[in-house]
C-alpha positions, 0 to 999 in steps of 0.5 A: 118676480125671479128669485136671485140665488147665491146668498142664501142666508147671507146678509146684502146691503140694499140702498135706494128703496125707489122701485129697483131697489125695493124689487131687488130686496124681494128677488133676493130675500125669495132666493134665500137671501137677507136683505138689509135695507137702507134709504136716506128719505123716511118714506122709503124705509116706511116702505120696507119696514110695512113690507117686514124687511129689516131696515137698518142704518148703514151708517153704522152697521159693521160692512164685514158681514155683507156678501154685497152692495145691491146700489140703486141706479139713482146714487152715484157710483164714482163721480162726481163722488162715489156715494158714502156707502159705495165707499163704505163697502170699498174699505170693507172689500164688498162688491157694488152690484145692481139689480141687471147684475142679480138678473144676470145671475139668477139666469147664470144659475140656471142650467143651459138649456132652461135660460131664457134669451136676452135682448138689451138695449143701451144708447143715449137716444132711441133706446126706449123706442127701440126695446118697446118696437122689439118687444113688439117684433117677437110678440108679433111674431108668436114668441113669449117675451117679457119687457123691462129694466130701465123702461117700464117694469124694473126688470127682476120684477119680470116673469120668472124665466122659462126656457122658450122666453126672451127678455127685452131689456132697456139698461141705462148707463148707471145701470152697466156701470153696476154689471160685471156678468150681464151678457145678453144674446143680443145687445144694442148700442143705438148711439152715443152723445154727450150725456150725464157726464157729470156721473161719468166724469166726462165722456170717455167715462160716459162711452165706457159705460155703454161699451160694458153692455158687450163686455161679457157676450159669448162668441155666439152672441151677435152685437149690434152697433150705431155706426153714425158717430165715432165712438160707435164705429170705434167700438164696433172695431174693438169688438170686431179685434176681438173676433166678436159677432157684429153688425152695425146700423147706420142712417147714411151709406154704409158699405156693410151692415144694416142702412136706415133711411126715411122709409126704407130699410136695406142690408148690405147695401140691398133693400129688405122693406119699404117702411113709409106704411109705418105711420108710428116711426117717422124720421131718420131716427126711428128708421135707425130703431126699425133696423135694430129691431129687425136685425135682433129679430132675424137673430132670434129666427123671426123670419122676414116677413113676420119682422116686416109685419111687425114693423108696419104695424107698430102703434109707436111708444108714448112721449116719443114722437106720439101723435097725441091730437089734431085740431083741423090741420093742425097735428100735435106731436108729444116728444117729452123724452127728447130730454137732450139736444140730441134727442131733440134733434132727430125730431126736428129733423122729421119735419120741414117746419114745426111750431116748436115747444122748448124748455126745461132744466137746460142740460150742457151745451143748451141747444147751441148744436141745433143751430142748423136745425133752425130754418125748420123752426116756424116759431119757438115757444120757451118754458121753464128755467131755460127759457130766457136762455134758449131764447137768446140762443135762437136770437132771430128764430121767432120765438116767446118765452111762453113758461108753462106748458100751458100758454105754449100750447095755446099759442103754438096752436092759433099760430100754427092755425093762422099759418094755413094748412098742415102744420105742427106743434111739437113738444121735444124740450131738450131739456130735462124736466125736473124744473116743472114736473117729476118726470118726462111721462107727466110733462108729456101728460101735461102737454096731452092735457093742454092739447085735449083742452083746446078741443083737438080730436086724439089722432086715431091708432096706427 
């Protein structure tokens, strides 16, 4: 855990008790602080309470003795209505933060030469894979490095800081919209597609959210940009008036910066490594995440070949685009994080022709913007709330509106079989999974299941 200073013997508001804000009660009351926490479902305050926290209903507790508002991430900020006691603490004139921003002061507090360095990742696809494939870069590499934030351990709940560290951070875009002093030695913006507008009351919103991540960088510090849509090289153009150090990445010819395409990686136009070796980054897209990881890598002084090494031998990161089985020729590719149309996009673009599992809790637009992509579908396979929907989008594609998980399975697999040699079933819904399971991690569990059950052998490690 680190230990937040600065409100020591002050009183901080903490609400939404999920594991942000549990984790950022303890790092503040181990820094001095006196956390008052508060959650609208009981099982949270139970939480608190058998913890010893005070558990106090914000509601009606007198706001003019908070130093601040620590927010979880999951309540909203401004839109589509700020949450009552982000409007409590704006009457009282107390500051919104989150827990990346006790993070980001905690190392503040730190003399210079005792911080750690700090990679963060934001985007709306390809940041988890990007942040677990440069975690695996630098400790490939020798380096001691800790990762966390909006992926796996939330990210005060991380070693404590020493000098020779490096923090791999993934933040969401709630999460920046919460930091004011967050300035990592590397920051990521993989990309930018419409996503969670309604929490950012559009998209301008939305591209401010992530624009933040470089908002308090130092001169020193390098940002890293997807260029393959407009709002990227916008945002690279700002940074660049401002006299920042940038480098942008791109799936296509670029006349600077760092190209991705499939199986190959090249800078400034010149090839720096062949990645067709690298069986757990398939696809356009995960070329993209190699190049971040090995720019931040050479940033961090990783020398070449220790990056390339580390590259090649990446064993790819669960729910996204995880080779989860084979039964005969037939693989099966698990990417239950494709939870929009974009997302979903880039895998179907991995493969010429696919047996295809769909569905969820549709987000906007559906999969209208995957209409090209529709040659590469063999055959679609509709569950949950989106199914008739996504079945009447796909209008002549072959398709069935199997519902659960379990029936797509099976009859992607014997149709996938009877078309004869290799073939793929892929689970990449492009929706949200909310209609059926918690989270992505247990319907992409459930499609691991399904797999197993029908007899298919898990595809070996990389």
């Amino acid at each position: 855990m680190i230990p937040v200073p600065g409100f020591e013997g002050r009183r901080v508001a903490v609400f939404g008790l999920g594991r942000s804000g549990i984790t950022a009660a303890r790092a503040l009351q181990a820094g001095g602080a006196v956390p008052i926490l508060w959650d609208d479902g009981v099982s949270g305050r139970m939480q608190a309470e058998a913890e010893g926290f005070v558990v106090e209903d914000l509601t009606r507790a007198d706001w003019s003795g908070f130093a601040a508002l620590v927010l979880s991430p999951g309540a909203p900020l401004t839109h589509p209505k700020p949450h009552w006691t982000v409007e409590r603490a704006h009457q009282a004139g107390v500051p919104v933060i989150g827990d990346v921003e006790l993070f980001a002061r905690a190392l503040d507090a730190l003399p210079k030469e005792q911080r750690p360095r700090v990679v963060a990742i934001t985007g709306t696809n390809g940041k988890s894979t990007t942040t677990a494939l440069i975690g695996w870069v630098l400790k490939s590499a020798g380096l001691s490095v800790h990762i966390g934030g909006n992926i796996g351990i939330g990210v005060l709940a991380l070693p404590q800081p020493t000098p020779e560290a490096v923090y791999v951070i993934e933040v969401s875009s709630y999460q920046l919209d919460l930091t004011t002093s967050f300035a990592p030695d590397v920051a990521i913006l993989t990309n930018i597609s419409p996503d969670h507008l309604d929490r950012h009351g559009g998209m301008e919103g939305y591209v401010a959210a992530k624009q933040r991540i470089f908002q308090a960088q130092g001169a020193e510090a390098l940002a890293l940009v997807g260029v393959d849509e407009a709002w990227g090289q916008g945002i690279a153009a700002d940074l660049r008036a401002q006299g920042r150090r940038v480098e942008t990445v791109s799936t296509g010819a670029v006349v600077e910066g760092y190209q991705a395409a499939p199986g190959q990686l090249s800078l400034n136009g010149q090839p720096v490594a062949d990645l067709s070796a690298a069986r757990s980054l398939p696809g356009r897209h995960n070329a993209q995440n190699a190049a971040f990881a090995y720019a931040a890598a050479r940033a961090l002084g990783v020398s070449h070949e220790a990056a390339v090494e580390g590259l090649l031998s990446f064993p790819g990161l669960a729910h996204r685009m995880e080779a989860v089985g084979r039964l005969g020729a037939v693989r099966f590719i698990n990417d239950s994080k494709g939870t929009n149309a974009d997302a979903a996009r880039q895998a179907l673009a991995s493969y010429p022709s696919v047996f295809w599992i769909a569905g969820g809790k549709a987000k906007e637009g559906g999969i209208d913007s995957l209409r090209d992509l529709f040659p590469h579908v063999a055959k679609a396979y509709l569950i949950g709330e989106a199914a008739d929907a996504f079945a009447v989008t796909l209008a002549d594609t072959p398709h069935v509106v199997a519902h659960t998980m379990e029936r797509a399975v099976e009859l992607a697999a014997a149709d996938a079989a009877k078309a004869g040699g290799e073939q793929v079933v892929l689970l990449s819904p492009a929706c949200a999974s909310f209609d059926q399971f918690p989270d992505f991690e247990v319907r992409g569990e459930a499609f691991r299941a399904a797999v197993l059950a029908l007899g298919a052998q898990p595809e070996p490690a990389a």
